[in-house]
N, C-alpha and C positions, 0 to 999 in steps of 0.2 A: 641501219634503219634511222632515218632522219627521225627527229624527238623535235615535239609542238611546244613554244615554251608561251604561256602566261602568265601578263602583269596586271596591275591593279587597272591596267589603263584598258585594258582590252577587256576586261570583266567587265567593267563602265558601257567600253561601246556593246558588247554582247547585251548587256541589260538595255541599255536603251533602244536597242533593235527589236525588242522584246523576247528575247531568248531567257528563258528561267533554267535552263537543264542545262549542265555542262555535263558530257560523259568521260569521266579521267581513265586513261588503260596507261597503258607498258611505257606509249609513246609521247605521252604529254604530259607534262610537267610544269606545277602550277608554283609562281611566287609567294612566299609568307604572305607577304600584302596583298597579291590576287585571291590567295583564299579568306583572307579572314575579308575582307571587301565583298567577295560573293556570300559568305555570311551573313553580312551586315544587309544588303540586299535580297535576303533571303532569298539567293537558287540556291537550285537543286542542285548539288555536285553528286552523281552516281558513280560510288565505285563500292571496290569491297568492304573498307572499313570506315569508318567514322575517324580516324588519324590525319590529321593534315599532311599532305604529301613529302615534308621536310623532317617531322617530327619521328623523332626512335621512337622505338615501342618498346616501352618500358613495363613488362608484366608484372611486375613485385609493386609495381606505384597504380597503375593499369586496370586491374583485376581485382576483385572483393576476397576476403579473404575463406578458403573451401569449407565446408561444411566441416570439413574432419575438424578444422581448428576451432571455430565455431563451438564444436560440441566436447571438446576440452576443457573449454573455460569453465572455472563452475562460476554460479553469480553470485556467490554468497560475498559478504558486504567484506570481509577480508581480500580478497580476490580483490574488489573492485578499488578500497583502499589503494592496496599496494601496485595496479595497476594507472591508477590517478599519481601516487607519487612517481614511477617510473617515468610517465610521461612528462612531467614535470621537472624531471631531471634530464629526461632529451630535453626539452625545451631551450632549458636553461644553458645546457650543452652548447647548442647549435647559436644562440643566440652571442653567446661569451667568443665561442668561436667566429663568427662572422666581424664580431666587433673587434677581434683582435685583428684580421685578417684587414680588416676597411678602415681602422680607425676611428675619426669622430666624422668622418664623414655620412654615416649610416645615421637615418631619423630611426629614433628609440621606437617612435610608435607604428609608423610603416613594417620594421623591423620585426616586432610583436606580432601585427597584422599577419605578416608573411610565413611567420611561424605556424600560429594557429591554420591558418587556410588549408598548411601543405599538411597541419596533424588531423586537422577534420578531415581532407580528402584522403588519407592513409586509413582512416577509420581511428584514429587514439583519442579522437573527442577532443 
């Protein structure tokens, strides 16, 4: 089965035609840049999931964390202490290790930036 491929260029002329809906199936297959560009143009891309057609699907990063764990935790100010240092010693972790790994090429504050981001979307505040 032949497979449709889209680029950023072809989303352009689809929007200018005035087409707002792309429908993505089995057969077509869309470029990083053609999707985030149909993004930026707000269409509609209809398919199953909200993932961009390149991107893994990573459930551990993905997905909130279930109820069972949730109701685990207790929230007492010990708990949350020792949950604030924990994350703070990832932090620091990932951070020592990136800088070993890149050198001084890595900006300190971007670096910080990108820590935080990925620990607020993981849920570690």
């Amino acid at each position: 089965m032949a497979k449709t491929f889209y680029t950023e260029r072809d989303v352009e002329d689809l929007f200018r035609q005035g087409i707002m809906t792309i429908t993505l199936a089995d057969d077509i297959v869309m470029t990083d840049l053609a999707y985030e560009r149909a993004n930026k143009l707000d269409m509609k891309m209809v398919q199953a999931d909200e993932t961009p057609p390149a991107a893994p699907i990573r459930p551990y990063i993905n997905t909130t964390p279930s109820k069972s764990i949730k109701k685990s935790v207790n929230n007492t100010s010990n708990v949350q202490i020792q949950n604030t240092s924990r994350v703070a010693e990832i932090k620091t972790k990932v951070r020592e290790t990136v800088k070993n790994r890149m050198g001084s090429s890595v900006d300190a504050a971007m670096l910080d930036a990108v820590i935080d981001r990925v620990a607020k979307d993981l849920g570690l505040g």
